[in-house]
C-alpha positions as CSV (number, residue, x, y, z in Angstrom):
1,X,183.3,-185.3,-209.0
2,X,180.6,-182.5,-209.4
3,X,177.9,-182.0,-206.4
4,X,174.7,-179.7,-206.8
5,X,175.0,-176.4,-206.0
6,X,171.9,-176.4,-203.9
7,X,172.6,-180.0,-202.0
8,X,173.2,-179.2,-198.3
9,X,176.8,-180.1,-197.6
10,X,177.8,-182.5,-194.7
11,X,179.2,-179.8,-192.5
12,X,177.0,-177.0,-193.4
13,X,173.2,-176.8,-191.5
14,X,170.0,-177.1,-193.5
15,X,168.4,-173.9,-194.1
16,X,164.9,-175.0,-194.8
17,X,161.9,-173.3,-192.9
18,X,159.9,-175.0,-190.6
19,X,157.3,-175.6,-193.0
20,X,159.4,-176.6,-195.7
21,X,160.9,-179.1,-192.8
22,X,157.1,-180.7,-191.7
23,X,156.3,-180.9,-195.7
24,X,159.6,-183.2,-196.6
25,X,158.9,-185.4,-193.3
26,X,155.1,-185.4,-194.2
27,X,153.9,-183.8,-191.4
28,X,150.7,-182.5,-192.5
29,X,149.3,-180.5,-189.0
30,X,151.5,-180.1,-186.4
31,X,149.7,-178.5,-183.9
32,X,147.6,-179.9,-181.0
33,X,144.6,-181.8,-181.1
34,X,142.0,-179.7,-178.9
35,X,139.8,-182.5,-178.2
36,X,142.3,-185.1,-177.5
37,X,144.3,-182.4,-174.9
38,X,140.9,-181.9,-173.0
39,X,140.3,-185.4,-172.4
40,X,143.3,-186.3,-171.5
41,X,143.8,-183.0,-168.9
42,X,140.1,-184.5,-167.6
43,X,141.9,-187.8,-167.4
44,X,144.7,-186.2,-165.8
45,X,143.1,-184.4,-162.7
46,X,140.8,-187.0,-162.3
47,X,143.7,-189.5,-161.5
48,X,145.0,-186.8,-159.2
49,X,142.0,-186.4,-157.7
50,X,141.5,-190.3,-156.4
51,X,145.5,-190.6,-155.9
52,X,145.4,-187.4,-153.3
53,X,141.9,-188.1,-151.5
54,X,142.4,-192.1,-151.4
55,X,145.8,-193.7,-152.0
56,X,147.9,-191.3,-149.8
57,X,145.4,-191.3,-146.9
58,X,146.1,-194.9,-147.0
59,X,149.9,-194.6,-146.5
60,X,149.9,-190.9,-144.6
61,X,147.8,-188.6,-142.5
62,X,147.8,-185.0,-144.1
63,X,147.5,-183.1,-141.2
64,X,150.6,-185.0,-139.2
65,X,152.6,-183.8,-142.0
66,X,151.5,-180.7,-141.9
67,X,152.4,-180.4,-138.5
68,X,155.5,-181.4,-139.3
69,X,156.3,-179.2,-141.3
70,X,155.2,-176.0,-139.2
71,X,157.7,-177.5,-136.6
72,X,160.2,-176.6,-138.7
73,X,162.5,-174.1,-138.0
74,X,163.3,-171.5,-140.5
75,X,167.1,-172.7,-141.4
76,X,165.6,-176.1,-142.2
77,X,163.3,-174.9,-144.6
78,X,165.4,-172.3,-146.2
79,X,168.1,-175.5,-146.8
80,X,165.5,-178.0,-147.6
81,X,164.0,-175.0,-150.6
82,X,168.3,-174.5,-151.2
83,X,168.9,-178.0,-151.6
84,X,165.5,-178.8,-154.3
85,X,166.8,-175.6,-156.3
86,X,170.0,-177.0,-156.1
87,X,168.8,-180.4,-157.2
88,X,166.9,-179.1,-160.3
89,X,169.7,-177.0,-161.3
90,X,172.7,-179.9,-161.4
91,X,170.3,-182.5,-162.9
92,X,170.0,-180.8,-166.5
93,X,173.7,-180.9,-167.2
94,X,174.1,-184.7,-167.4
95,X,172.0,-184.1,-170.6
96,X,173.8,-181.4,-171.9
97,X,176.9,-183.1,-171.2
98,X,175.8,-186.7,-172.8
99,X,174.2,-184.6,-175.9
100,X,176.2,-182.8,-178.2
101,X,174.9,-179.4,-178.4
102,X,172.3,-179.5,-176.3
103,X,171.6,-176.5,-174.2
104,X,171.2,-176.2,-170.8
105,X,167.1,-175.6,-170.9
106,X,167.0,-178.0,-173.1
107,X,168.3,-180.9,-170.7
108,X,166.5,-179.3,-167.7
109,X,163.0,-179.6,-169.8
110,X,164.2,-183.6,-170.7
111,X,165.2,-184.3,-167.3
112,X,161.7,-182.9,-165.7
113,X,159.7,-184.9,-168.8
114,X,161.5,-187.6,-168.3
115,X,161.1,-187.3,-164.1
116,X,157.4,-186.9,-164.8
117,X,156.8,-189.7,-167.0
118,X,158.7,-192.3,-165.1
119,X,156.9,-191.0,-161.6
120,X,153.4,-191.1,-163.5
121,X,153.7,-194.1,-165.8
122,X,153.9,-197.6,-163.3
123,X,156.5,-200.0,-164.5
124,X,155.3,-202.5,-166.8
125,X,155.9,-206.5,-165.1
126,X,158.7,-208.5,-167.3
C-alpha cells in the first residue's frame, strides 16, 4: 500500500498557512464587515440605552441600590469582588476539561460568549 508523500498523515497536524487554510474552505474575506459592525454596535447601545433608562426602573430604583451598596462594609465588598473573580476563574475549566486540548483562555472566552449570548438573546417559545 503506497500513500503520497505530501498527504497529511492521521496523527501528524496540517501545516498549511492560514491562507492556504481560508482558500481550501473557500473563504474568500475573512475579516469584518465595517458597515455591518457599526450598525449593529448602534443597535447594540441603543438596546442598552431603553433596557437601563426604562425596563429596570420598572423592576428597581437605582438610587436604593446604590445606597445599598455604600452600606456596605468593606469585608463585604472585598468577598463579594473575591467571590466574582473566583467565579470567572472556575467556570472556564469545565470547557477545557469537556474539550480535548482546549486551553484555559480558550474556555474562559467560550464560557463569557456563551454567558453573553444566552443573557442577551430571550428564549425562543416551543
Amino acid at each position: 500500500m503506497t500513500t503520497e508523500d505530501n498527504a497529511p498523515q492521521a496523527d501528524q497536524p496540517s501545516e498549511l498557512s492560514d491562507e492556504e487554510a481560508r482558500a481550501r474552505l473557500g473563504v474568500t474575506n475573512a475579516g469584518l464587515d465595517r458597515k455591518k459592525t457599526i450598525i449593529g454596535s448602534i443597535i447594540a447601545v441603543i438596546f442598552l440605552a431603553i433596557v437601563f433608562t426604562r425596563v429596570i426602573p420598572q423592576i428597581g430604583n437605582y438610587a436604593e441600590a446604590a445606597e445599598y451598596i455604600q452600606a456596605m462594609t468593606v469585608t463585604a465588598i472585598v468577598i463579594l469582588v473575591a467571590v466574582t473573580l473566583f467565579y470567572l476563574w472556575v467556570y472556564g475549566w469545565p470547557f477545557v476539561a469537556a474539550t480535548p486540548g482546549l486551553k484555559y483562555k480558550s474556555g474562559f472566552i467560550v464560557n463569557q460568549s456563551a454567558f453573553a449570548v444566552s443573557n442577551g438573546i430571550p428564549a425562543l417559545p416551543n
